[in-house]
C-alpha positions in Angstrom: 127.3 15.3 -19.5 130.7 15.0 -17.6 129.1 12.5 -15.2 128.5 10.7 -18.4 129.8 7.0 -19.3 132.8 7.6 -22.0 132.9 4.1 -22.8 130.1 1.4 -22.9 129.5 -0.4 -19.9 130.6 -3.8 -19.2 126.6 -4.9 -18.2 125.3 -8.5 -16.6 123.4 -8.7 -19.6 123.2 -8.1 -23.0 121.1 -5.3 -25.3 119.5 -6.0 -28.2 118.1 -2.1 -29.9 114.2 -2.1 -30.7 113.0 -2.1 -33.5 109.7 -1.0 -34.5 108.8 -2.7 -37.5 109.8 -6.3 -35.4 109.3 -5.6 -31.8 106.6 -3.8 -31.0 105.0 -6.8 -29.7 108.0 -8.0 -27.7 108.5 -4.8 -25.9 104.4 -4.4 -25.5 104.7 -8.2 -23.2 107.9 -6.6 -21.8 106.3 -3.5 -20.6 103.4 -5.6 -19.3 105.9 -7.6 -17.6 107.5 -4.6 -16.0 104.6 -3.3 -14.6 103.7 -5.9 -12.3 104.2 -4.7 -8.3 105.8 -2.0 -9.9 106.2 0.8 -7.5 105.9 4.0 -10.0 102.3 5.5 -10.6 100.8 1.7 -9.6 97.3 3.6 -9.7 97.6 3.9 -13.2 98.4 0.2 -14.4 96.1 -1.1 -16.8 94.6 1.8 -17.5 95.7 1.9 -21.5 96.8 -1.1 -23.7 100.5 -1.5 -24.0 100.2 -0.8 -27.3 98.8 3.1 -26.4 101.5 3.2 -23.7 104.3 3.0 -26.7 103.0 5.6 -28.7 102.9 7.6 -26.0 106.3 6.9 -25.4 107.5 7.6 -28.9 105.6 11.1 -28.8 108.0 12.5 -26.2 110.7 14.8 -27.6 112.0 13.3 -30.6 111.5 9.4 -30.8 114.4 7.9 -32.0 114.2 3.7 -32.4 118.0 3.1 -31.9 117.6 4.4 -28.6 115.5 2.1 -26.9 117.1 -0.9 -25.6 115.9 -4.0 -24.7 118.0 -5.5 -21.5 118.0 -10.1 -22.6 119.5 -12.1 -19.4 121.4 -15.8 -20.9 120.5 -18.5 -19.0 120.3 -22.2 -19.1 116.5 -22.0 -21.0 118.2 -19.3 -23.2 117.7 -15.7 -23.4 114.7 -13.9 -21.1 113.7 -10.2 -21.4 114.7 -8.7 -17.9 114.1 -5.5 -19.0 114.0 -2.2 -21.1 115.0 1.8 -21.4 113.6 3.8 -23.5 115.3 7.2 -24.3 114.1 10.2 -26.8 115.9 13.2 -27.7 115.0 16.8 -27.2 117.4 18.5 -29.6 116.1 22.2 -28.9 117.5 22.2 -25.6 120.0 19.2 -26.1 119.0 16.7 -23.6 117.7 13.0 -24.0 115.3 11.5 -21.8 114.7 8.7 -20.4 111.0 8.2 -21.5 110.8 4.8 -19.0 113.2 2.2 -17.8 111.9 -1.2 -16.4 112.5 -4.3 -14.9 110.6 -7.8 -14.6 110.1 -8.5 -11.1 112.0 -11.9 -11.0 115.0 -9.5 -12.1 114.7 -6.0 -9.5 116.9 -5.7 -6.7 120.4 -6.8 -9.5 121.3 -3.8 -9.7 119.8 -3.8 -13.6 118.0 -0.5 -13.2 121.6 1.4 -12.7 123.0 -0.2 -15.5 120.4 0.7 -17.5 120.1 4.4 -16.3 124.4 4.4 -17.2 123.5 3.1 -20.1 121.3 6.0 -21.3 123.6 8.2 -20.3 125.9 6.7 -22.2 123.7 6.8 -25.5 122.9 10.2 -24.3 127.0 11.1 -24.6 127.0 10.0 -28.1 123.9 11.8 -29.4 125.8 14.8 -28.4 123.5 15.9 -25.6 124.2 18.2 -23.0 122.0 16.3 -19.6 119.8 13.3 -19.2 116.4 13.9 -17.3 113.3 11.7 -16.4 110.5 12.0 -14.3 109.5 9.1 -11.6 107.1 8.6 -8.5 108.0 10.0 -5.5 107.2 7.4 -3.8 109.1 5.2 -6.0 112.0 5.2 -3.0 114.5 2.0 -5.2 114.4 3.8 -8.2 115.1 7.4 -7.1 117.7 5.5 -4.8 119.3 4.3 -8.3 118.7 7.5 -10.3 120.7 9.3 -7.2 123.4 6.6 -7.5 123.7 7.9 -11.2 124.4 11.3 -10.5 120.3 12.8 -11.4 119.1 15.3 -8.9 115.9 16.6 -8.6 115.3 19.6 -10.2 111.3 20.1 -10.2 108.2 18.3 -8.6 104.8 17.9 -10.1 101.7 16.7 -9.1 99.5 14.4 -11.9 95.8 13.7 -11.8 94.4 11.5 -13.7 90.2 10.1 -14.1 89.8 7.2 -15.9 86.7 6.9 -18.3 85.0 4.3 -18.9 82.8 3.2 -22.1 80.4 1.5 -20.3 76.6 3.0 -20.2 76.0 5.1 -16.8 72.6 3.4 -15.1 
């Protein structure tokens, strides 16, 4: 938590905080959005609705709405979604997590995932918590470059298997 932001972070863009009554349908096109040539567990993409992806979300650690940002870039047509972070709370061992961060692919390579990742640490700071963690690809080389950039080490490695089912009849 030292490494932590004290202040908020003069950012490129501005942050609007989710909320799940209104925009659970914005941040499902976001997420969507985010996905595309993304370069963290690609083999998975499109295997559950964006919908089932955000509950999932909100069942890691404690899900807390105010903690998920929204990242809006102004431009000449007005405001565009460039991206999101998403961050729970685990209270029992007082760390937040970063549950997913993303970025459209007309926005990547801005410099947006670090601000974000600052960013959470930041919230992280003022819900009193103790470290920040997340988990990402390993072959995800730009975002471990940016999570490295804001101080995250690794501290375990995992392997994850995963077999889609299908509904349809077997012939």
């Amino acid at each position: 938590a030292h490494e932590f932001p004290e202040q908020p972070l003069a950012l490129p863009f501005s942050l609007l905080a989710y909320s799940s009554e209104h925009d659970a349908p914005r941040l499902a096109r976001l997420i969507e959005r985010t996905y595309v040539g993304t370069l963290d567990c690609p083999q998975i993409d499109g295997l559950r609705s964006a919908a089932d992806v955000i509950a999932g979300y909100q069942g890691v650690g404690e899900f807390r709405p105010e903690l998920w940002r929204i990242a809006l870039h102004a431009d000449a047509d007005g405001d565009r979604d460039v991206g999101c972070v998403l961050v729970n709370l685990h209270p029992d061992v007082s760390h937040a997590e970063i549950v997913y961060l993303g970025i459209v692919p007309e926005a990547r390579g801005r410099g947006h995932g670090l601000d974000l990742t600052r960013h959470a640490q930041w919230l992280a700071r003022q819900a009193g918590c103790d470290q920040t963690v997340l988990a990402v690809d390993a072959a995800n080389d730009p975002a471990i470059r940016t999570y490295i950039a804001a101080g995250f080490r690794e501290f375990d490695r995992k392997t994850v298997w995963i077999r889609a089912l299908t509904n349809s009849p077997t012939a």
